[in-house]
N, C-alpha and C positions, 0 to 999 in steps of 0.2 A: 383529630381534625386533619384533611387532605391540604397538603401544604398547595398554593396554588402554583402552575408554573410559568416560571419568571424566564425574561427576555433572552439570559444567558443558556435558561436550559433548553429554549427552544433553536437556539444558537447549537448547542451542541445536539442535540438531536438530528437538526437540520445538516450538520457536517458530517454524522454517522450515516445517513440516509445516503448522502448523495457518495459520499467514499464508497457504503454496501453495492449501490447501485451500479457504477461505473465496471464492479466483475462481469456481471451479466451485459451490459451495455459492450463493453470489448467485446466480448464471446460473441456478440450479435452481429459486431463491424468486419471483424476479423473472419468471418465465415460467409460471409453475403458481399464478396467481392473485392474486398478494401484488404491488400498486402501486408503483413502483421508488423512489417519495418517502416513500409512509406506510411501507413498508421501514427506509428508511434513519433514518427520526426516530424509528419507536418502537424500532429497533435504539439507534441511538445514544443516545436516554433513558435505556433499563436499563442500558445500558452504563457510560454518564458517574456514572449514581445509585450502580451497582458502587464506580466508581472512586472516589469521592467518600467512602465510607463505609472503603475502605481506606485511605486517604491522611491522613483524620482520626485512624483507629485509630495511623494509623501518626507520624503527625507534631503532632498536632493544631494544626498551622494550615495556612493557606491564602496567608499573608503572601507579598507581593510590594514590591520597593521602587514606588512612583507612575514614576518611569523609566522603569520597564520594560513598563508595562501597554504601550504601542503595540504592540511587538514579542509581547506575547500577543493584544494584539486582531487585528494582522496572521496571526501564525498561527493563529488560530481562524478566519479569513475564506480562508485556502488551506484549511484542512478540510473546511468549508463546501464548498466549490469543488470541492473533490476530491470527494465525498461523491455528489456530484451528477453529479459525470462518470463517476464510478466506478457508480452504479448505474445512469443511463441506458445509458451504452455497454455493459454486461454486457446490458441488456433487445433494445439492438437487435443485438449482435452477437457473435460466440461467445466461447467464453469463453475458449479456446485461444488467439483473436487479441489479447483484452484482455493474456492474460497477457505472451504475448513484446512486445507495445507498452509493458508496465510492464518487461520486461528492460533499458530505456533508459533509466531514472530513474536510476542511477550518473551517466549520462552530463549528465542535466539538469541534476544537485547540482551538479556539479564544472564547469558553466557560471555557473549561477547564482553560486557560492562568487568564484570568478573576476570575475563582473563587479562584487560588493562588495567584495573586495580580499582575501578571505579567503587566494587559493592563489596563484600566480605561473603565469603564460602558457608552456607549453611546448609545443613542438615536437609530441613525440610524443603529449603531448592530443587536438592536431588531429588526426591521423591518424585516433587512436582513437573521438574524436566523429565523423569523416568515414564509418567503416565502419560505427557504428552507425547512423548516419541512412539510411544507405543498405537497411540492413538492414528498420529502420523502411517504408523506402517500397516495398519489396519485399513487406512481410507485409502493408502496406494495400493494395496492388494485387493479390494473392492473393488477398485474401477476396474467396469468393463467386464469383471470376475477374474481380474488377473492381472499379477504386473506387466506383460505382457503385452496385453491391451493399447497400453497407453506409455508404454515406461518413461519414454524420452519427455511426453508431459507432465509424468510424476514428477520425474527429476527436476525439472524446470520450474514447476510450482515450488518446491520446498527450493527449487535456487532463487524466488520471487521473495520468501520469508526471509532466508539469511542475507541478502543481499540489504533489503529494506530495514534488516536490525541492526547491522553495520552501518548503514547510513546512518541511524538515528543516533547510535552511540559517537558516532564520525563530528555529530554536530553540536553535541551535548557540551562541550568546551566554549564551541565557539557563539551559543544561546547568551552563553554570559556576560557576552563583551559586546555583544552587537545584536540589533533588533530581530528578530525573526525574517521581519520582509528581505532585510535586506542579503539576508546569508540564502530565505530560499528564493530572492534574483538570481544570486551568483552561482548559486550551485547550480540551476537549474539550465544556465547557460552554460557552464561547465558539462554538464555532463550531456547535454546536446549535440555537441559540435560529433564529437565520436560517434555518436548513433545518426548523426549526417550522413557521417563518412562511410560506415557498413551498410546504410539502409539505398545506397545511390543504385545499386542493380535492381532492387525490386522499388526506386522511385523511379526510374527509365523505364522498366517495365510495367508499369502500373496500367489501367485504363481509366480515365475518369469520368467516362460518359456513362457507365452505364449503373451508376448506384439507384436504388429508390431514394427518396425522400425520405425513410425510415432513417437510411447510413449518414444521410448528412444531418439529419437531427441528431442526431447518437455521437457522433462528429464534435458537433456544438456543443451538444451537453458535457461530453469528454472533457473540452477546454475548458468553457466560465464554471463549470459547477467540481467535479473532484479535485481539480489542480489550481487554480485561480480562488474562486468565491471560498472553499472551505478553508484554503491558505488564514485568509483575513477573518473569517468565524474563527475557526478554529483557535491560536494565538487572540485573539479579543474577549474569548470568553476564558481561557486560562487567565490573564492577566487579570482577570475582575473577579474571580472565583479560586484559582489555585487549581493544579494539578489534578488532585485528590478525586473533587468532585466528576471532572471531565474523565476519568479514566472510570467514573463508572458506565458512564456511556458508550466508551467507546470499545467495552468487553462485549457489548452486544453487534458489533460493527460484523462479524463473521456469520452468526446466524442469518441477521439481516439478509447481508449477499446468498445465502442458501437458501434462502426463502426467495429472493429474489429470481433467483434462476431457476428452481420450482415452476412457479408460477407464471413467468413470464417465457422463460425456455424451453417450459413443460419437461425439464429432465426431471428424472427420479433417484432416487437414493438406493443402493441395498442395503442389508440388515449391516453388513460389517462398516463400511459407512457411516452407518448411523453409528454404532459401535465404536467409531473410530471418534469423530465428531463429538461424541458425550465422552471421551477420555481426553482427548484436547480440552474440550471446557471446563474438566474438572481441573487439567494439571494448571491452563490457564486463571482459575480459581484459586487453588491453593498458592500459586505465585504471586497474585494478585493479595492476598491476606498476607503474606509473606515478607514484600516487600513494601508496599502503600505507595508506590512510584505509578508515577503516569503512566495509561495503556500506551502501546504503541499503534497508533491509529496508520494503516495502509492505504492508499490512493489508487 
């Protein structure tokens, strides 16, 4: 008998959807007019002000122990970081390729985790980190048919992956002590202000007359749906379900995006590509049986 699906998992499916989405959506902003820095800071403004005003309604405070602020200012400076890799690499290179280079971020967490003493060294890890990297270097030498091509957004996509598995492991301390919303208020303001401060030449330089209706819908969706709305799915349907479950979901979150810009961007794949893309999924598989720890879900 087909179990039927329940509120939570259409919660989490709904948060995989609109994270996959958001690769292709950038890739669409970032090349039809809209600056990949003034993007990202007037994105993440609306967004951080969102979150800010739920988090008060919701908690009203912002209180952190003096301790802990390094471990947020450190993760607000991988957001930052990510931010940056994550919009340049989508400007220079497809969005198909960003996405399966983010299919490695499992594997980045569970290194990172490892070399702070969170997880224990095994065996079958390596394997599994060995197939994906492999995988990694097969889709960067695919695009375009050459590293070459693209390198600078090679590079950039897989600094999108280790950037986002630093942050995750950045926050894993501080899950413990304090709510979700309210660490990703504070990071998210945190790591704002810096990507203020680099993106002011190409926010002076911007034009904002001349987008379609396409870039400011895509704009919109950018805010309330991968960084806001899935914040509050995301964190509500673990809390009612556990980890476990939600991390099967969110294994599919990389395909998704590849199908997404398929179809929607009409880019295509070559053979190595693909080749690369099914070695990611498998290392991210056997890591996945490996450890039983939560996907790392990407924005």
């Amino acid at each position: 008998m087909i179990r039927r699906a329940s509120i939570v998992d259409l919660m989490l499916l709904g948060t995989i959807v609109l994270w996959a989405l958001n690769v292709t959506v950038t890739r669409y902003i970032v090349t039809h007019g809209f600056r990949p820095l003034a993007y990202a800071t007037v994105r993440y403004f609306a967004a951080t002000s969102l979150f800010w005003v739920f988090t008060w309604r919701r908690e009203r405070s912002f209180r952190i122990r003096v301790s802990d602020t390094k471990l947020v200012a450190l993760a607000g400076l991988l957001i930052f970081a990510n931010q940056l890799c994550f919009v340049i690499s989508l400007h220079e290179t497809n969005a198909s390729t960003v996405a399966l280079m983010l299919g490695a971020t499992p594997i980045f967490a569970a290194l990172f985790a490892l070399s702070v003493g969170l997880e224990r060294v095994v065996a079958p890890f390596w394997f599994a980190a060995a197939i994906a990297f492999v995988g990694v270097g097969f889709v960067a030498a695919g695009t375009g048919g050459g590293f070459s091509h693209s390198l600078g957004g090679d590079v950039l996509a897989i600094g999108t992956a280790v950037t986002w598995a630093g942050y995750s492991v950045a926050i894993a301390p501080l899950m413990q002590r304090y709510s979700p919303f309210r660490i990703s208020a504070l990071v998210l303001a945190v790591g704002w202000v810096p990507l203020a401060l680099v993106s002011i030449p190409q926010l002076v330089a911007q034009e904002w007359s001349g987008f379609g209706w396409q870039v400011w819908l895509g704009l919109a969706y950018a805010i309330i749906g991968p960084l806001f709305l899935t914040n509050i799915l995301w964190f509500t349907a673990i809390d009612r379900v556990g980890p476990s479950r939600a991390s099967l979901f969110a294994t599919f979150q990389t395909f998704l995006s590849v199908f997404f810009a398929l179809i929607l961007l009409g880019e295509r794949l070559n053979r190595w590509e693909i080749v690369g893309g099914i070695a990611i999924a498998v290392g991210i598989v056997l890591e996945r049986v490996r450890s039983h720890e939560p996907a790392v879900a990407v924005e």
